[in-house]
N, C-alpha and C positions, 0 to 999 in steps of 0.2 A: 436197544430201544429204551429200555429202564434205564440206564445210565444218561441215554441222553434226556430222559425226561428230567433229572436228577439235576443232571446240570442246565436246564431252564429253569428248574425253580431255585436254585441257588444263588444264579442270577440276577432272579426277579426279584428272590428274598436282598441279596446285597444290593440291587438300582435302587429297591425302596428305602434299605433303612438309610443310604447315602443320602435321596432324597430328602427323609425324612430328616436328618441329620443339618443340611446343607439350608432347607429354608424351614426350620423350627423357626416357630412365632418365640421372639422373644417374651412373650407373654407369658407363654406356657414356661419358659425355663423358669421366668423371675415365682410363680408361684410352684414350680415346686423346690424351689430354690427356701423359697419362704419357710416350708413344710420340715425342710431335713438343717437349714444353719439361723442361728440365734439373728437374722437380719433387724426384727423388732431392736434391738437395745442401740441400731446405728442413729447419730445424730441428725442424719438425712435421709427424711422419706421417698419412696419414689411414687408418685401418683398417678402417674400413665406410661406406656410405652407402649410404639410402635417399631414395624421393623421386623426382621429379626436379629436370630443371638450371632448371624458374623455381618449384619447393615443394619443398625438400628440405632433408635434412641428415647430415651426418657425423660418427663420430668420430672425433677427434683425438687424437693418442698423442705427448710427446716423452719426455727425459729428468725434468722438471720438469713437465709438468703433463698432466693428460688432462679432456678435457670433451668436449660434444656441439655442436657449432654445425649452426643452425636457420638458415632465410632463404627468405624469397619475394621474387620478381624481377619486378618489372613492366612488361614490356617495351613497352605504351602509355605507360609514362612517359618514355620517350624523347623524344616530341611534345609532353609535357602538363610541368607543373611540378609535378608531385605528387611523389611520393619513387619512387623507381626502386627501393629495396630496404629491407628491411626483416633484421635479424641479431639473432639469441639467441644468448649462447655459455655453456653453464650447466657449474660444477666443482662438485667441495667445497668451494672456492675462490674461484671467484669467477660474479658473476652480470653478463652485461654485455648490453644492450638498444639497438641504435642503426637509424635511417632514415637514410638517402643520398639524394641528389637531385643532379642534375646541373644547375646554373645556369650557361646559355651554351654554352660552347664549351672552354672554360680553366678555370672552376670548378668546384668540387662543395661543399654545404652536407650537412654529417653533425652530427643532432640523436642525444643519448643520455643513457644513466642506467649505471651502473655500483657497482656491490659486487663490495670485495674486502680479502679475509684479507690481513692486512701479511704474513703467515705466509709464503705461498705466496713471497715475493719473498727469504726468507731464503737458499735455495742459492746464489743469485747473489751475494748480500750478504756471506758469510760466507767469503772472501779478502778483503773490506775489514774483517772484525770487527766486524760490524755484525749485529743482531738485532734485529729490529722484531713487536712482536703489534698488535693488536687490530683492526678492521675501518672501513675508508676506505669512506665512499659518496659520490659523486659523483653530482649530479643537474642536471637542465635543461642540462646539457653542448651547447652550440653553435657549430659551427668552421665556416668556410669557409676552404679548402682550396685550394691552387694545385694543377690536377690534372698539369702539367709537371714541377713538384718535386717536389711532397707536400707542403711546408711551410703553415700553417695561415698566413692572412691575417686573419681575425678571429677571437677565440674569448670566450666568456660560459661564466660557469656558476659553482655553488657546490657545496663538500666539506666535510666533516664527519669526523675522524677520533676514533674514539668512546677513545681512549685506550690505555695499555698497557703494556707491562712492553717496555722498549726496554734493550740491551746497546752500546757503543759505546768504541771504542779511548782509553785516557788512558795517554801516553808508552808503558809496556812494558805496562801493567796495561788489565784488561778492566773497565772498571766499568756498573753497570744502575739503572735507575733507572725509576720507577712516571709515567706522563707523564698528566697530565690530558688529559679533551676538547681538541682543537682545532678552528678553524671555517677555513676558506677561500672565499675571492672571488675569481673570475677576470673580469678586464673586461677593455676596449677603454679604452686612452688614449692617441686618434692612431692613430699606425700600429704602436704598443708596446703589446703585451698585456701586464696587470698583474696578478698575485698576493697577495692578500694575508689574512697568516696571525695569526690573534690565539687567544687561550686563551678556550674559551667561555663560565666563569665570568665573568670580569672584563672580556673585549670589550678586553682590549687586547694589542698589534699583540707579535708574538713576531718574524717575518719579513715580507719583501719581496722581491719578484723581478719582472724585466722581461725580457722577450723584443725583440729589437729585428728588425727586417723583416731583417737579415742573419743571423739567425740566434743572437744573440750572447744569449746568457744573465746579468744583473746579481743578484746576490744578498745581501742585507741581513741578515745573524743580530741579532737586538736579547740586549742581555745578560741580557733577561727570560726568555728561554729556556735559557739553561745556568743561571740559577735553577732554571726548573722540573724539569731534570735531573741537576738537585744537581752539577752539573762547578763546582771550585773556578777562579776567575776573580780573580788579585791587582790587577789592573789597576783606577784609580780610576775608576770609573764605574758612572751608573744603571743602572736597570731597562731606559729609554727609549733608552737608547746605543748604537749599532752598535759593536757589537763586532768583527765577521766580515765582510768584505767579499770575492765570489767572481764574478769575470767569465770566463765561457768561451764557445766556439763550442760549441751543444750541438744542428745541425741545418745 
């Protein structure tokens, strides 16, 4: 009789804390979240949430942007290969859609789709004199992730920037310039992820860039591109000619 009493409150004791566990108000997590990790110094406040911590979502407030992020958490998929989470993040701004999945031990594969106003990046931009419009979408977006570093170990996908009235520094002077469609490709070559950027009318190549596994950024400007941006270039050369050559540590 003691035993089986034992085993009804042990019961009771694990239905509940499941419960408990299973619909925490993310409210409660994010403030004692507050309480035990340094949240105050992140560049993005959070101002409400509803929901909870595995269906819920937030709004976020910074200097530069506010939107809502959304997210369901799967915590069977710890065991299983299926995506462990799923993320909305909707602005005036921008629209961004991604699944996470944890491959292994060390990895993570993050699939997504993204729209976004060149607009919204202008604050940042404008100490370099830079001014960008029109609307970048990004689709079939797929990285696999080193979950040690962060750094992306594969990445696919292709972008479309539908064009736009761009502003950009020449010597002292500010000049702008109307920029047709562009298309982008993002692939796997080796262990070097490649870019590559052409004008959509005519399918041919404006840029290039390579990511290399330390990190290191190569970048290609073709002089077909400060054509399409009307920037005077005296130097003897085509369309098809690297112009611009830029290698930095960018990760």
């Amino acid at each position: 009789m003691i035993l089986k009493s034992l085993a009804i409150i042990v019961v009771a004791a694990l239905s509940y804390l499941t419960a408990l566990v299973l619909y925490m108000p993310v409210s409660f997590a994010w403030e004692y979240a507050q309480g035990v990790l340094p949240l105050q110094q992140l560049p993005v406040k959070v101002q409400q949430t509803n929901g909870t911590l595995w269906d819920g979502e937030a709004l976020l407030n910074s200097s530069q942007l506010q939107g809502v992020v959304s997210w369901e958490l799967s915590p069977l998929s710890l065991i299983t290969s299926d995506s462990l989470i799923h993320i909305d993040f909707r602005s005036d701004r921008i629209e961004l859609s991604a699944n996470g999945a944890l491959k292994g031990s060390e990895n993570a594969e993050v699939n997504g789709n993204l729209v976004l106003d060149l607009a919204a990046l202008n604050p940042m931009l404008r100490q370099h004199r830079l001014d960008l419009s029109g609307i970048l979408t990004i689709q079939r977006l797929n990285a696999l992730v080193d979950t040690s570093t962060g750094k992306p170990i594969q990445l696919t996908g292709q972008g479309k920037w539908a064009g736009g009235t761009v502003s950009y520094p020449m010597g002292r002077q500010v000049q702008s310039a109307v920029m047709p469609p562009l298309v982008g490709q993002i692939t796997q070559k080796g262990q070097e992820i490649a870019l590559e950027v052409a004008e959509e009318a005519s399918g041919k190549a404006v840029m290039q860039a390579q990511l290399s596994p330390d990190g290191v950024a190569k970048i290609q400007i073709r002089r077909r591109l400060l054509d399409l941006a009307g920037a005077p270039w005296s130097g003897n050369s085509g369309p098809d000619d690297v112009v611009f050559r830029i290698q930095q540590k960018v990760i």
